[in-house]
Structures are given as structure tokens and as C-alpha cells.
VOMILO-307430 format. One line per 4 residues: number of its first residue (from 1); for each residue x, y, z of N, C-alpha, C. Coordinates in steps of 0.2 Angstrom, whole numbers, plus 5000, padded with zeros to 4 digits. Layout:
N
NUM> X Y Z X Y Z X Y Z ~ ... $
END
This chain:
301
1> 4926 5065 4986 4929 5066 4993 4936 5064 4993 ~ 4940 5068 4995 4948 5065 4994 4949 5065 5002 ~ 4952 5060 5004 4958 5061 5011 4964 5058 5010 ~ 4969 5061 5013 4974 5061 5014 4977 5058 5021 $
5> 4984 5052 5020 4987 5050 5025 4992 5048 5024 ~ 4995 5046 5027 5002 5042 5025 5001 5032 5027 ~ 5008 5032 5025 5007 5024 5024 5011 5020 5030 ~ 5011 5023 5036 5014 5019 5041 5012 5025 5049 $
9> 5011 5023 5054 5009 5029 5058 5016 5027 5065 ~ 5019 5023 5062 5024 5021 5069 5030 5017 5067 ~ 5034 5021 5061 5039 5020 5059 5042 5024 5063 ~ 5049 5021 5064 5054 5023 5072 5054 5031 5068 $
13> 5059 5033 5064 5060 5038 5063 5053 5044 5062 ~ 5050 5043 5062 5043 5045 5062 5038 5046 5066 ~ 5042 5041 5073 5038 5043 5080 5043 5047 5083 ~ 5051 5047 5082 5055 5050 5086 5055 5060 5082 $
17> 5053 5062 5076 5053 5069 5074 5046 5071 5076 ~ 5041 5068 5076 5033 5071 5072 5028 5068 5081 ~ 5030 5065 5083 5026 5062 5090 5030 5067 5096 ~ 5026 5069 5099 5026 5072 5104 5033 5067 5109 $
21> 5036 5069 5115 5041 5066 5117 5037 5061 5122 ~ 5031 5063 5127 5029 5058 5129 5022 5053 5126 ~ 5024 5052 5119 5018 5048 5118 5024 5042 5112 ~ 5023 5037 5116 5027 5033 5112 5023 5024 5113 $
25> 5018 5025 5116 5013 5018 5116 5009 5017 5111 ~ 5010 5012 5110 5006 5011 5103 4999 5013 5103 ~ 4995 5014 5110 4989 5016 5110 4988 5028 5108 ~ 4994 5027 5112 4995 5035 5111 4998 5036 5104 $
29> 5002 5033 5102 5003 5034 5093 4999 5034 5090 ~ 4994 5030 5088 4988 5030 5086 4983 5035 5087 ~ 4981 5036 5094 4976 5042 5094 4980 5047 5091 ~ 4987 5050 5093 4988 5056 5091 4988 5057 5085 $
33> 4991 5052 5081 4989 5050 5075 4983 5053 5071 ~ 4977 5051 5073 4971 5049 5073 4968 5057 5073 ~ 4971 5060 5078 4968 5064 5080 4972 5072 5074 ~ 4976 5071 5070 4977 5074 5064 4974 5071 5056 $
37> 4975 5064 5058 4971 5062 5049 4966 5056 5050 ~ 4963 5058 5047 4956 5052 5046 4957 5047 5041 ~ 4964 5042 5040 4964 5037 5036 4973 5037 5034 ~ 4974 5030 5036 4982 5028 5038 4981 5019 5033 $
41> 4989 5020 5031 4989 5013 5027 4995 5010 5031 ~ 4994 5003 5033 4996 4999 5038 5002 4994 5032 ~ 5007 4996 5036 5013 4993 5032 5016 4987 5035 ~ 5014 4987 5042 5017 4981 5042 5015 4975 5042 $
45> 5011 4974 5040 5003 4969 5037 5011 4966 5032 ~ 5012 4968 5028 5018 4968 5023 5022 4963 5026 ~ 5025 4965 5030 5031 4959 5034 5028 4953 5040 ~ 5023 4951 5041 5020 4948 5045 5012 4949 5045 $
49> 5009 4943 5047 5000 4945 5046 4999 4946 5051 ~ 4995 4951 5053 4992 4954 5057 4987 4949 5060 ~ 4987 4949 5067 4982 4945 5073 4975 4949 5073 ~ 4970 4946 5074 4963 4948 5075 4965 4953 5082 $
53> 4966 4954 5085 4965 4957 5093 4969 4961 5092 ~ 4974 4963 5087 4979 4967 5087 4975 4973 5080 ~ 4973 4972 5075 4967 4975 5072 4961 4978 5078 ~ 4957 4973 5082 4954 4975 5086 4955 4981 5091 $
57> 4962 4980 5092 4962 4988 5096 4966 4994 5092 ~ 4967 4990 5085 4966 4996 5081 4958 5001 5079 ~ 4953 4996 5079 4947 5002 5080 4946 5002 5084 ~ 4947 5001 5090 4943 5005 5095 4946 5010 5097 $
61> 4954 5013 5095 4959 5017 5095 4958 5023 5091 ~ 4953 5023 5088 4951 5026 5082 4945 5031 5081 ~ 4944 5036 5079 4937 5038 5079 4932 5034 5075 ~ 4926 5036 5072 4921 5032 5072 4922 5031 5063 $
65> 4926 5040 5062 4925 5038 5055 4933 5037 5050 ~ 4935 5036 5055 4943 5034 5054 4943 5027 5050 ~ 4950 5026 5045 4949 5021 5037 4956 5019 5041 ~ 4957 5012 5038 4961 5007 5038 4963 5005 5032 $
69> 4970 5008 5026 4970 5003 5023 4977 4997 5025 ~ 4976 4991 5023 4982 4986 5023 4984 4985 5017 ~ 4991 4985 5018 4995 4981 5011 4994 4974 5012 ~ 4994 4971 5007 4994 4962 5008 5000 4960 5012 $
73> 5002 4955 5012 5006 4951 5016 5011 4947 5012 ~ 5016 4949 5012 5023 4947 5005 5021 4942 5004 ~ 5020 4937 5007 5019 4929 5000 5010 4932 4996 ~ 5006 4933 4998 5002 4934 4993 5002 4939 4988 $
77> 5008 4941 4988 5010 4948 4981 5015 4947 4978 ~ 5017 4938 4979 5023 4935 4977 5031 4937 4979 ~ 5030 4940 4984 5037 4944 4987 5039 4935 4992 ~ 5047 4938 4992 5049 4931 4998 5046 4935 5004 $
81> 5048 4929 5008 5046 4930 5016 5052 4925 5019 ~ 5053 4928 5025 5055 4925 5030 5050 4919 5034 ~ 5054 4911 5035 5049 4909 5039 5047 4912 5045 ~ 5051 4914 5050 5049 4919 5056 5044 4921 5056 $
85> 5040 4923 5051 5036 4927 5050 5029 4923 5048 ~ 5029 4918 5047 5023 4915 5046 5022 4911 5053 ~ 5016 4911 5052 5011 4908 5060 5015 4902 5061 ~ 5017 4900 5067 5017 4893 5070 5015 4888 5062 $
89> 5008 4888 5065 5006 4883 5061 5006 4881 5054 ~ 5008 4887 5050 5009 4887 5042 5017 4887 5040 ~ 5020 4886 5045 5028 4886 5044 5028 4879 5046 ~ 5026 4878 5050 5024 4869 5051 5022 4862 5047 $
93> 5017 4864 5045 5011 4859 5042 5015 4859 5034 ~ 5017 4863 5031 5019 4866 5025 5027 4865 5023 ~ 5027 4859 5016 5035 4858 5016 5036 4863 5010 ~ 5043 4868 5011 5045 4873 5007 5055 4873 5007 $
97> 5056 4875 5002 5063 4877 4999 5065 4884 5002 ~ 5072 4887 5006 5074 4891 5004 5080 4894 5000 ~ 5080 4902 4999 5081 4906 4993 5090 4903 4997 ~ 5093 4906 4997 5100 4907 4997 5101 4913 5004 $
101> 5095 4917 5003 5095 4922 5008 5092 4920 5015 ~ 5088 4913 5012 5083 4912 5022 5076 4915 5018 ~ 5074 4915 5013 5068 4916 5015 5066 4910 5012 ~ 5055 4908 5011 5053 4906 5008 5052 4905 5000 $
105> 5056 4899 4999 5055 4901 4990 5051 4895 4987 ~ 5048 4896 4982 5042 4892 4980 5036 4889 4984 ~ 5032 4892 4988 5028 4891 4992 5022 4887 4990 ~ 5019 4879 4992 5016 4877 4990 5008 4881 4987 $
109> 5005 4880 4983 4998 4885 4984 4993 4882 4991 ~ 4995 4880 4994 4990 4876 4997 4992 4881 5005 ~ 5000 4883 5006 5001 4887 5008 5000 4894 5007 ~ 5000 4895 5003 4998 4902 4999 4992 4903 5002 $
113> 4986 4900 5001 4978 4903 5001 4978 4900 5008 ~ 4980 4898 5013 4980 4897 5020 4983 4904 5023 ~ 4988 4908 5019 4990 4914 5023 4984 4919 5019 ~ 4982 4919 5016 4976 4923 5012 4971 4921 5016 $
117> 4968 4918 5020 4963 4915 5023 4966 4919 5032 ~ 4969 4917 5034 4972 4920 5040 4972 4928 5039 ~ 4973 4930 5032 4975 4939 5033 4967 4941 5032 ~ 4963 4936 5030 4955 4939 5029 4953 4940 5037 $
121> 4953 4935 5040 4951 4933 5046 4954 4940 5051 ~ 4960 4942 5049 4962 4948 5053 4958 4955 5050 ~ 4957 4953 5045 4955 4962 5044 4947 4961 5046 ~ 4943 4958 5049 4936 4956 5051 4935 4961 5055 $
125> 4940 4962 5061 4939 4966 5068 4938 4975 5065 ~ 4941 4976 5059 4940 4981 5056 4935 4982 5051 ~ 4932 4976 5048 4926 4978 5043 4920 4978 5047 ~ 4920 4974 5053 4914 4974 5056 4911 4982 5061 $
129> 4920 4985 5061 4920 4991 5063 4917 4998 5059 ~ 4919 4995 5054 4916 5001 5047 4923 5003 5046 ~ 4929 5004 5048 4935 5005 5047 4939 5001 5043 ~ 4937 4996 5037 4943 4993 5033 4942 4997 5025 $
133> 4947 5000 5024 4946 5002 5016 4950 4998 5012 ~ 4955 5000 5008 4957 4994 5003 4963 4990 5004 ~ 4962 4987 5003 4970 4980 5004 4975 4983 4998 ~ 4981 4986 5000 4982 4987 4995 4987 4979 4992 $
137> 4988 4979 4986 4993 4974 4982 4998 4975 4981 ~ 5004 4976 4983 5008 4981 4978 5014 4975 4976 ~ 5014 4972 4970 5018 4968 4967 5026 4968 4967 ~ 5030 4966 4967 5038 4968 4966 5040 4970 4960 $
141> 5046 4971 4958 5048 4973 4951 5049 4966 4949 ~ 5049 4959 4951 5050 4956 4947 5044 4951 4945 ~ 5039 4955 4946 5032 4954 4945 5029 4959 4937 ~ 5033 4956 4931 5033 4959 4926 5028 4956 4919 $
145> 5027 4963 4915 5021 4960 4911 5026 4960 4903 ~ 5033 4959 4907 5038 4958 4902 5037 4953 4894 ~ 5034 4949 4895 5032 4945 4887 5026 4941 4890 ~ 5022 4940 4883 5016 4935 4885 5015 4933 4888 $
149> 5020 4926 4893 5019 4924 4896 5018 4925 4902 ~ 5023 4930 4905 5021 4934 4911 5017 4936 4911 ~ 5013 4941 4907 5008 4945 4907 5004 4939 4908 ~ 5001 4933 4906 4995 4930 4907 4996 4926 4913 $
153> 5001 4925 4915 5003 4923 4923 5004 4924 4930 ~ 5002 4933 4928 5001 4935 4934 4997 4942 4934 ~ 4993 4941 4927 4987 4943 4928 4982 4935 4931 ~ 4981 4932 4930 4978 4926 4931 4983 4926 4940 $
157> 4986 4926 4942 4988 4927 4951 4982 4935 4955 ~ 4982 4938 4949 4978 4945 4951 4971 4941 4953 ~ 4968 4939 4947 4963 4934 4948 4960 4931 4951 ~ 4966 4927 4954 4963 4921 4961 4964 4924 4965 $
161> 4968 4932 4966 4967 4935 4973 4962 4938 4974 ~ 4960 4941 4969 4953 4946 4967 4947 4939 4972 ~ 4947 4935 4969 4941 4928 4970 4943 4926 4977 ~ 4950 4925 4981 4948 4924 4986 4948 4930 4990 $
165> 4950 4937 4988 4946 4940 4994 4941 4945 4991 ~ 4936 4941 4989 4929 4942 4987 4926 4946 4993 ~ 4924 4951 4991 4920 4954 4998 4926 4961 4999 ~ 4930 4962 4998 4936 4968 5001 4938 4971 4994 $
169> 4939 4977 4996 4940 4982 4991 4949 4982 4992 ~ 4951 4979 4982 4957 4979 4983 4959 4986 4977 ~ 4967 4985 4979 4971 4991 4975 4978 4987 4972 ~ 4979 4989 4967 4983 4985 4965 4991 4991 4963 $
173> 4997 4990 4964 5002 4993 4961 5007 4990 4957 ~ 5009 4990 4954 5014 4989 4949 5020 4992 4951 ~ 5026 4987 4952 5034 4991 4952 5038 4991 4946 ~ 5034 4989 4942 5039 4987 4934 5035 4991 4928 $
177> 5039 4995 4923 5039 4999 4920 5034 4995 4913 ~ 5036 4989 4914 5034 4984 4907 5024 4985 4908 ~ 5021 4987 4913 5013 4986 4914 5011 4991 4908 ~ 5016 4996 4909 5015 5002 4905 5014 5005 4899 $
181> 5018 5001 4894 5018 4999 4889 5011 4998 4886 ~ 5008 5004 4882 5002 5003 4878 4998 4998 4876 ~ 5001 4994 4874 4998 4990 4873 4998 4984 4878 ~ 4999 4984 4882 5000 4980 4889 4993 4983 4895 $
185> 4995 4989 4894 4990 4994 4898 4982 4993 4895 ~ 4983 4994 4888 4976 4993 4884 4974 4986 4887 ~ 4975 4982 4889 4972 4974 4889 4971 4976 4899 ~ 4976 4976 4901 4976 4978 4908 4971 4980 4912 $
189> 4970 4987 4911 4964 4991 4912 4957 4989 4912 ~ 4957 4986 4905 4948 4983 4905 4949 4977 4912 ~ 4954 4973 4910 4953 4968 4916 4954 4969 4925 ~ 4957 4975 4925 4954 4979 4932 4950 4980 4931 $
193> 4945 4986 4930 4939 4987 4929 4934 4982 4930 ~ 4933 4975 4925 4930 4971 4924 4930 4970 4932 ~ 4934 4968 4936 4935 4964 4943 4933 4973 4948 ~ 4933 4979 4946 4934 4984 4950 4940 4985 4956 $
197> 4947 4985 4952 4952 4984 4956 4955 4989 4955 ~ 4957 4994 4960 4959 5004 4958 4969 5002 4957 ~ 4970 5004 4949 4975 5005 4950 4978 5009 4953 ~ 4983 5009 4958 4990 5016 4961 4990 5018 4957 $
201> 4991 5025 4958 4997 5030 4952 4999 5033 4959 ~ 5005 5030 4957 5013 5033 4962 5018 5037 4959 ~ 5020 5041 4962 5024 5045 4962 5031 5044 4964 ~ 5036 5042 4960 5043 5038 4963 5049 5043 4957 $
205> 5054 5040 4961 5060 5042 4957 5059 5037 4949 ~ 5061 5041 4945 5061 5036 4938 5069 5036 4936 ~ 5069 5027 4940 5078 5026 4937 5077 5019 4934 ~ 5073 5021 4927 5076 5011 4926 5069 5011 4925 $
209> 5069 5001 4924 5063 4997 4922 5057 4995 4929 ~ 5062 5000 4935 5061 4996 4940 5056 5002 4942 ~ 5055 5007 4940 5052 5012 4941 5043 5015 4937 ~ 5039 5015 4939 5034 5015 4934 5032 5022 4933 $
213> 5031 5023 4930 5029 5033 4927 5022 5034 4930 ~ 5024 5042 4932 5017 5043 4937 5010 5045 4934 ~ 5008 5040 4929 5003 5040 4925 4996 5039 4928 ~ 4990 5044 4929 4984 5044 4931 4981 5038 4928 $
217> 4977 5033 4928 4973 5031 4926 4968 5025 4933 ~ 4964 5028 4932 4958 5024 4935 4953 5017 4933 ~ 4955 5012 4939 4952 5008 4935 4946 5006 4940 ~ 4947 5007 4947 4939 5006 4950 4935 5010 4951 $
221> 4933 5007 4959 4928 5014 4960 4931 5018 4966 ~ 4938 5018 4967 4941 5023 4972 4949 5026 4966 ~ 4950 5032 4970 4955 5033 4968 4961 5033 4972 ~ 4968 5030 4970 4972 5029 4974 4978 5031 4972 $
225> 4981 5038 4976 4987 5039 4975 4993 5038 4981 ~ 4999 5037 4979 5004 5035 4985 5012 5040 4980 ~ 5013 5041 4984 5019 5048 4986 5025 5044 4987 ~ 5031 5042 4984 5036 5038 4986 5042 5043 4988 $
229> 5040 5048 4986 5045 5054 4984 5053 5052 4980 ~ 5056 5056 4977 5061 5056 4972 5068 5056 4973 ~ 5068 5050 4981 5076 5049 4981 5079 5042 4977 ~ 5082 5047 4970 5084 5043 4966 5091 5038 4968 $
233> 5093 5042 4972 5099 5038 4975 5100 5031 4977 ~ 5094 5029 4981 5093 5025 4987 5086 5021 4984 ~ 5084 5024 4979 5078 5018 4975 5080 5011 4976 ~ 5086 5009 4973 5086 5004 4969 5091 4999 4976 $
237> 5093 5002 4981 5099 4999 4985 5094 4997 4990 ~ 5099 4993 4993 5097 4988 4998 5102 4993 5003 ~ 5098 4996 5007 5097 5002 5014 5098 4999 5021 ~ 5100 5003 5026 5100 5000 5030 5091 5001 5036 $
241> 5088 5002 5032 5082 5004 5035 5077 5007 5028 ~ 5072 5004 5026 5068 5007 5023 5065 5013 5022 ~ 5064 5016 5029 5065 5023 5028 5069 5027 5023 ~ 5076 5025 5022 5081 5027 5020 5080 5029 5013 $
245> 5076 5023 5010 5073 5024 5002 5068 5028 5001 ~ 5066 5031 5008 5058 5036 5005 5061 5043 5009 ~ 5070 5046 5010 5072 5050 5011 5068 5057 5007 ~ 5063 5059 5010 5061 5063 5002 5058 5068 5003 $
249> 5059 5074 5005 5053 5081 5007 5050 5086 5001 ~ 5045 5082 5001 5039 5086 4993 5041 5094 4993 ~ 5044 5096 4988 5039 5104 4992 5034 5107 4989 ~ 5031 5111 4991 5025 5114 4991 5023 5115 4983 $
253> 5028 5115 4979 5025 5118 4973 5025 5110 4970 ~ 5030 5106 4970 5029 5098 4966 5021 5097 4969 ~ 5020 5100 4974 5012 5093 4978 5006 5097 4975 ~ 5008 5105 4973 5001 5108 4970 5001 5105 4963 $
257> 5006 5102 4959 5006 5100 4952 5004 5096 4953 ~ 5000 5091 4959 4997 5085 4960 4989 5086 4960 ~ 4987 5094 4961 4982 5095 4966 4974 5093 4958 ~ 4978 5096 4953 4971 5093 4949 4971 5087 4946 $
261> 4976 5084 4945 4975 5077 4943 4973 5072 4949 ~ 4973 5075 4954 4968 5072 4961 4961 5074 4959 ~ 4962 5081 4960 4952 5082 4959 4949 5079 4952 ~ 4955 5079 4949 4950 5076 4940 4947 5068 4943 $
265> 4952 5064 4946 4952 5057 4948 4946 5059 4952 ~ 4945 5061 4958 4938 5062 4962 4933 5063 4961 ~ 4934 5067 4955 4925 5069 4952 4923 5064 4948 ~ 4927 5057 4948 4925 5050 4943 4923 5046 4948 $
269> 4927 5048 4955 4928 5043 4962 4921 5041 4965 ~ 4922 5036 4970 4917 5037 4975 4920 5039 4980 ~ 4928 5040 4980 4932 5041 4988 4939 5041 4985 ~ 4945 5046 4986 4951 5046 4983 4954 5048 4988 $
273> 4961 5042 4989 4964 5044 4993 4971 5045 4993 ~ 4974 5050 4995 4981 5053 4994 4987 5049 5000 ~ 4992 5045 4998 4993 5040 5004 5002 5043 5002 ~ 5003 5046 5009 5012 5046 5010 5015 5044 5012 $
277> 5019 5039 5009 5025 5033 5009 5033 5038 5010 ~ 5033 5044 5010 5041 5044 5011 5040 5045 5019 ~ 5040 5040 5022 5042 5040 5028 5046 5041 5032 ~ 5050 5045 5031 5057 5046 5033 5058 5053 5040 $
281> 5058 5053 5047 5056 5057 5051 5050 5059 5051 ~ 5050 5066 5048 5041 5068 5050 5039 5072 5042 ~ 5044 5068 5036 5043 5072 5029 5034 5069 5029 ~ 5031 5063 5030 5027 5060 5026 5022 5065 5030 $
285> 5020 5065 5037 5014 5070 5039 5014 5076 5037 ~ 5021 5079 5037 5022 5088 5034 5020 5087 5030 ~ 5022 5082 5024 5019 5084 5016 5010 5082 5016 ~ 5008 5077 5019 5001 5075 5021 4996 5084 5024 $
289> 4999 5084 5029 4995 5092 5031 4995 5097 5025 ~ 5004 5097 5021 5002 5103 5017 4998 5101 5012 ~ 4998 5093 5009 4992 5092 5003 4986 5094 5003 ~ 4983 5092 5009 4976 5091 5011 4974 5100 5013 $
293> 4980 5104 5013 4979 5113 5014 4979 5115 5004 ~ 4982 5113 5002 4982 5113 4996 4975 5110 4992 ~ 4974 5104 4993 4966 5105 4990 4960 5106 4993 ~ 4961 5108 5000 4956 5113 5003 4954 5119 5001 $
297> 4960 5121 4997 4960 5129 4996 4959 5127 4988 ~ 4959 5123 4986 4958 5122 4976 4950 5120 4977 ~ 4945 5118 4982 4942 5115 4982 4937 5121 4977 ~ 4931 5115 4975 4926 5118 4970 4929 5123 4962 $
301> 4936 5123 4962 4939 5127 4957 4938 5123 4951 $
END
């Protein structure tokens, strides 16, 4: 079974093209949402951790058989963060260094598995609802399996994440070209699998080391793809809105040249899911409708 969605449902640019003029509450963005696709990935878990009672009226906003997935939360994927963004209490209790920029830099571990324990506790309101699908990981470019040491450094960060959220189906991305490397991959793959951790295969501009090739390969028991779409311009810059980087309208004939290496992944899967990141006005839903009409129409072939 494949479903398709995108990977934010109430990005400004994206409520202002694709949401009707009177529907601008987060409860009404959500149903209308809801009410076109069965399964949305929640970005802004990313930038701050999500509250229990704030997931909570995410399912009950939701139909019965509507999926939740979440990205982790930037310090558990090694990204900086801003302290503003972390709880009262972990920005408190916890002595930390800033970067030059104001974010968090070296974070003790003791604060580390404290926000990994708070983002478990948020996604509760949604498993207990039947609605949490997989957390996604998705690493930075400077999250590289560049020599030795790296590679054994942050596969072992994979590892202790995998263990502390025991019980949740994770997905793991890669922003560095270095994962991919043959022989890096050879070693890679069995230790997803062994943990059943579904690697992404994305679809981005290829500009650089900072880029990974849109390589199929399966390592759990979901299949997970994500659409970044191909504005090479704006990859690698620092934008004035995020959006700006995932400027990027599929068309029709790039998304059918997607549509069997989806069904090959599916007929391995127990569940594969097509997730659109170029969030940019109402590109990510236009291209999500046309996917999901496109393997409709390839289905059983």
C-alpha cells in the first residue's frame, strides 16, 4: 500500500495558495487538509518539541485512519538549536556553550536524552490514537560517514537513538553524499536492517557533497520517500524563509519516472510512503494529488 502526502500542512506560503480563503485555523487547516490526504509529516517537531495537548488535538482533528509522521527535534539529530526553543526546564537545569550564532553548542548528554524523553512523551497522544507513523531522523550535511572515525561515531548516535526510542518506528536520512559510497553503504544497510530503520531516498538537487543521489535502497519494513524538488539555486543558501529552498514544481513526466521504483519498494513494504517537501505555495499538494493519480492509474501493472 503506498500513500502520499507532503511534509508540513500549514506553511505560511501553503496556507495562503492551496487553503480556501476562509479556512485559516489551525483546526480548519487540518481537517481540510485531512480531508484530501490520509498522512502528513510534521516539520515543525524540527524546530521546537511538540506539547502533549497540542498532538492531542491533532488526532482528534483527524479521521480514524489518518498517519502522523514527525521529524525529530534538532538536538537529537545533532542539528543546533536555539535556546528559546527548548522547555523552561531543560534550558535551565542544563549548563551549555553558545555557537557564535546564539544557538546551542555542545549539549551535555544528560540534556540530550531529556529532550528525547519529552518528544516521546508528546507523541503518546498520537500512538495511543493509532495515528503516529515514523519519526523521521533526518541528519545534517555535517553528519558525515567522511573517514573511519565519523562513520563509527555517528552510526553508534543512530544506535542510542534507535534504543531510546524503542517502541517507535524510525526513518533515518542522510544529507551527505559520503553515506553513499559503496563501501560505506555495504556496512550501513545491514546495520539499519539489523535495528529495522527505513532508509529515505530523496529526491534533491545534486550540487556537491552536500547532496545525496536519489538511490532506492530499503532497509526496513516501510518504504520512505521524500521529494525535495530540484532548486539547485537556493540548495545550499542561507534563504530568507525555507520555503524558498524547496521552490520547486515536479512535473508530470519527472513524478511518473518515480512511479515504479515506488511500486518495486511496495511489493517489499509493509506500508510506503511518498512525502512532499517542496513546500513552496501549493507546489507540494499539486504534485502529491498528481502522484497518488499516477499510481492509481499504474496500479496492478
Amino acid at each position: 500500500m503506498t500513500r502520499v502526502g507532503t511534509c508540513s500542512w500549514a506553511d505560511r506560503t501553503m496556507v495562503q495558495a492551496w487553503y480556501p480563503e476562509d479556512c485559516r485555523s489551525p483546526e480548519g487547516l487540518l481537517r481540510y487538509y485531512s480531508s484530501h490526504f490520509d498522512v502528513v509529516e510534521v516539520n515543525s517537531s524540527f524546530y521546537a518539541l511538540p506539547e502533549p495537548g497540542i498532538t492531542a488535538r491533532w488526532a482528534e482533528r483527524t479521521p480514524d485512519e489518518f498517519t502522523f509522521h514527525v521529524k525529530a527535534f534538532g538536538i537529537m539529530t545533532r542539528h543546533s538549536v536555539r535556546p528559546d526553543r527548548l522547555p523552561a526546564p531543560v534550558r535551565e537545569q542544563y549548563d551549555y556553550q553558545l555557537t557564535r550564532y546564539g544557538n546551542v553548542k555542545n549539549p551535555p548528554p544528560q540534556m540530550i536524552r531529556r529532550c528525547f524523553e519529552i518528544f516521546v512523551g508528546a507523541m503518546e497522544p498520537l500512538r495511543r490514537a493509532g495515528k503516529l507513523g515514523l519519526i523521521l531522523f533526518q541528519f545534517p550535511p555535517y553528519f558525515t560517514a567522511d573517514d573511519a572515525a565519523n562513520l563509527r561515531g555517528n552510526l553508534q548516535w543512530i544506535d542510542r537513538a534507535a534504543e531510546v526510542m524503542q517502541g517507535h518506528d524510525l526513518a533515518v536520512e542522510f544529507r551527505h553524499r559520503s553515506w553513499y559510497r559503496d563501501e560505506v553503504m555495504g556496512r550501513v544497510l545491514p546495520f539499519l536492517r539489523e535495528r529495522e530503520l527505513s532508509l529515505v531516498t530523496a529526491d534533491e538537487p545534486q550540487v556537491g557533497s552536500r547532496s545525496i543521489p536519489p538511490v532506492v535502497l530499503q532497509s526496513g519494513r516501510y518504504g520512505y520517500f521524500r521529494f525535495h524538488g530540484h532548486n539547485e539555486t537556493n540548495w545550499n543558501r542561507r534563504t530568507s524563509s525555507a520555503a524558498e529552498r524547496f521552490r520547486y514544481l515536479y512535473t508530470e513526466d519527472e513524478l511518473r519516472d518515480w512511479v515504479r521504483p515506488i511500486r518495486d519498494v511496495d511489493a517489499r513494504a509493509e506500508e510506503t510512503f511518498v512525502m512532499f517537501n517542496n513546500c513552496y505555495a501549493d507546489y507540494a499538494p499539486r504534485n502529491a494529488l498528481t502522484m497518488s493519480a499516477l499510481l492509481a492509474a499504474n496500479e496492478g501493472d
